[in-house]
C-alpha positions in Angstrom: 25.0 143.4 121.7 28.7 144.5 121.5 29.9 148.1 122.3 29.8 150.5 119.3 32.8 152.0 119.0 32.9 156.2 118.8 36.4 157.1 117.3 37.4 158.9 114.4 38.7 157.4 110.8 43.0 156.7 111.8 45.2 159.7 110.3 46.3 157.2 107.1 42.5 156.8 105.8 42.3 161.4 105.3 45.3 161.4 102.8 43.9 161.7 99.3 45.4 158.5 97.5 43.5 156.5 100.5 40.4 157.8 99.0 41.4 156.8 95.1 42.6 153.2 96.6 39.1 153.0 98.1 37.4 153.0 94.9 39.3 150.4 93.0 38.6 146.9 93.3 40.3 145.2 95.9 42.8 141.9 95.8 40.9 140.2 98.7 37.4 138.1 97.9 35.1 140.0 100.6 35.8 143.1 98.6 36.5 144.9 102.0 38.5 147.9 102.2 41.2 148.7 104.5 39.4 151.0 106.1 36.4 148.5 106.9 38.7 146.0 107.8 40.0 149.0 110.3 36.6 149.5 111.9 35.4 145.8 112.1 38.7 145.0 113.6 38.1 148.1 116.4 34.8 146.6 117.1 35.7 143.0 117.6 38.2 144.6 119.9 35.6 146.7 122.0 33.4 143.2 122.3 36.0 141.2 123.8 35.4 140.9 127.7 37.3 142.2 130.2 40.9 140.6 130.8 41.0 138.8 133.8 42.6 141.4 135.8 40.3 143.6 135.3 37.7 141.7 136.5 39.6 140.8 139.4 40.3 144.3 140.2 36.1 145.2 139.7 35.2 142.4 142.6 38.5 143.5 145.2 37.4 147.0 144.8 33.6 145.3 145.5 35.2 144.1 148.8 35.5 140.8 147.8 38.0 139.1 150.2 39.2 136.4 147.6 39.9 138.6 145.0 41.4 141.2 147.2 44.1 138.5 148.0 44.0 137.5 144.1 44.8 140.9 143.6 47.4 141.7 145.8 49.3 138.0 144.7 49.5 139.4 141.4 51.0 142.6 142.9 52.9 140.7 144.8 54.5 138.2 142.0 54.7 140.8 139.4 52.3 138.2 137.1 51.0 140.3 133.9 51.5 143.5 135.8 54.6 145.3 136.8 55.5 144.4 140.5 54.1 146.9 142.8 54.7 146.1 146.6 52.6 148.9 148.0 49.6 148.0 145.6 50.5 144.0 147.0 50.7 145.5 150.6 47.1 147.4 150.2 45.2 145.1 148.3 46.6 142.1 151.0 45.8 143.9 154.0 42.3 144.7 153.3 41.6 140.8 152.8 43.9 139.9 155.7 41.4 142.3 157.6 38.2 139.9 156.5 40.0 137.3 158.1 41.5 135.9 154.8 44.0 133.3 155.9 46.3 133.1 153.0 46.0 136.9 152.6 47.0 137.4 156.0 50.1 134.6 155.8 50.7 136.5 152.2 51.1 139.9 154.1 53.4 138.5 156.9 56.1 136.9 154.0 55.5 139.9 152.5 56.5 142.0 155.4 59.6 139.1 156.2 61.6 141.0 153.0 61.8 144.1 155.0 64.5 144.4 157.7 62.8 146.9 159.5 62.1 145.8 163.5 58.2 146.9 162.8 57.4 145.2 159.6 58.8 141.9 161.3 56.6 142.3 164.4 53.7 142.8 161.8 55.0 139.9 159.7 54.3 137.6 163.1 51.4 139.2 164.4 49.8 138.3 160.4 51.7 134.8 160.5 49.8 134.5 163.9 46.5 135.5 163.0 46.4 133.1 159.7 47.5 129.9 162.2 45.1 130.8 164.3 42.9 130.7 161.6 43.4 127.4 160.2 45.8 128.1 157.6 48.5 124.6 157.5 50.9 127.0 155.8 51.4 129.5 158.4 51.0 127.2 161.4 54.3 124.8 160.0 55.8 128.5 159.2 55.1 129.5 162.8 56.0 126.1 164.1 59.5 126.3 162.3 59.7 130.1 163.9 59.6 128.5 167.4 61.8 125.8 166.6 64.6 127.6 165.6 64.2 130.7 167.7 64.2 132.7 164.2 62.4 136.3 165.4 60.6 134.7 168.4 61.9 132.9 171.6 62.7 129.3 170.7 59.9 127.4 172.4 60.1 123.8 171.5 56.5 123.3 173.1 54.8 126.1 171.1 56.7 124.5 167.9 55.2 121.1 168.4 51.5 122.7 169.0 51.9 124.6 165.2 53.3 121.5 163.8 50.5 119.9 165.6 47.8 121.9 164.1 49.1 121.7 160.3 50.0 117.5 160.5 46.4 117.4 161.5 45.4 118.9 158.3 47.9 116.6 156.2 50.6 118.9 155.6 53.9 116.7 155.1 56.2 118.8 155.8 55.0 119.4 159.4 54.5 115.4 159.9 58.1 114.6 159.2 59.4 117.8 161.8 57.1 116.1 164.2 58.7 112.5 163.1 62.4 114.6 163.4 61.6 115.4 166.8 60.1 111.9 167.8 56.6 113.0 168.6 53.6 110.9 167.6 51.8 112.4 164.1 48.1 113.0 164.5 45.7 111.1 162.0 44.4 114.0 159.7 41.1 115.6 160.8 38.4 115.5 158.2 37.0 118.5 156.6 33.8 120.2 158.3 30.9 119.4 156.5 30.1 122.8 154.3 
């Protein structure tokens, strides 16, 4: 059963000529006044269900580690909310903590745009952590880090290993650095059985 709706009447419907248009017939073929049309209009309002970021917002704040990193994405991108970096940087972070891969490779591009010394160090250490986790994504991002020295120590051997690790899972882009660099491509490992 929907919400009933407790407001009063809007300002317009207290003026005294509302009252006299009230009582004449109306133009319409329901015969509804303005005023009804008012209220049922108010309660189909109160019975739609929550928008989508709302119910988003109800499971991160559940501790739900996917929509935590829903959450801060939308943050993050600015999509159907204004862009709010330290609402993206919260709402990441506590699914990065779960061990949320993408949240955790989300968190370290989001700390890449700041050219602060620390946020970069946090920016690998989360990069890191979501390669070491699984995530193709962040192990080609880490492997190109390595590669080209950019704020690590160029390590050709720990770029091959990342590149490695994401061909594996099928990413393309890591196949053709290892095909750049002349190194065999490993055949894609299947998915674990869930």
């Amino acid at each position: 059963e929907p919400p009933q709706v407790q407001e009063s009447p809007p300002p317009w419907a207290a003026r005294p000529d509302a009252v006299a248009r009230q009582t004449e017939p109306q133009a319409n073929n329901q015969g509804d006044s303005s005023m009804e049309k008012w209220y049922r209009n108010r309660r189909a309002q109160a019975a739609k269900p929550n928008t989508a970021i709302e119910v988003i917002q109800a499971s991160a704040q559940q501790g739900d580690a996917d929509a935590q990193y829903e959450l801060g994405s939308i943050y993050q991108s600015g999509a159907g909310v204004a862009r709010n970096a330290a609402q993206a940087e919260q709402w990441l972070s506590k699914a990065a903590e779960q061990g949320h891969a993408k949240a955790q490779y989300a968190l370290a591009m989001l700390y890449r745009g700041s050219d602060s010394p620390e946020a970069l160090q946090r920016s690998i250490t989360w990069q890191q952590k979501a390669a070491q986790s699984g995530y193709a994504e962040a192990q080609y991002g880490l492997g190109l880090l390595y590669a080209n020295g950019q704020y690590v120590e160029q390590d050709p051997a720990q770029a091959q290993r990342w590149f490695q690790k994401a061909a594996s899972q099928g990413h393309v882009s890591a196949k053709l650095a290892l095909l750049s660099q002349r190194v065999d491509v490993p055949a894609v490992e299947a998915a674990p059985e869930p």
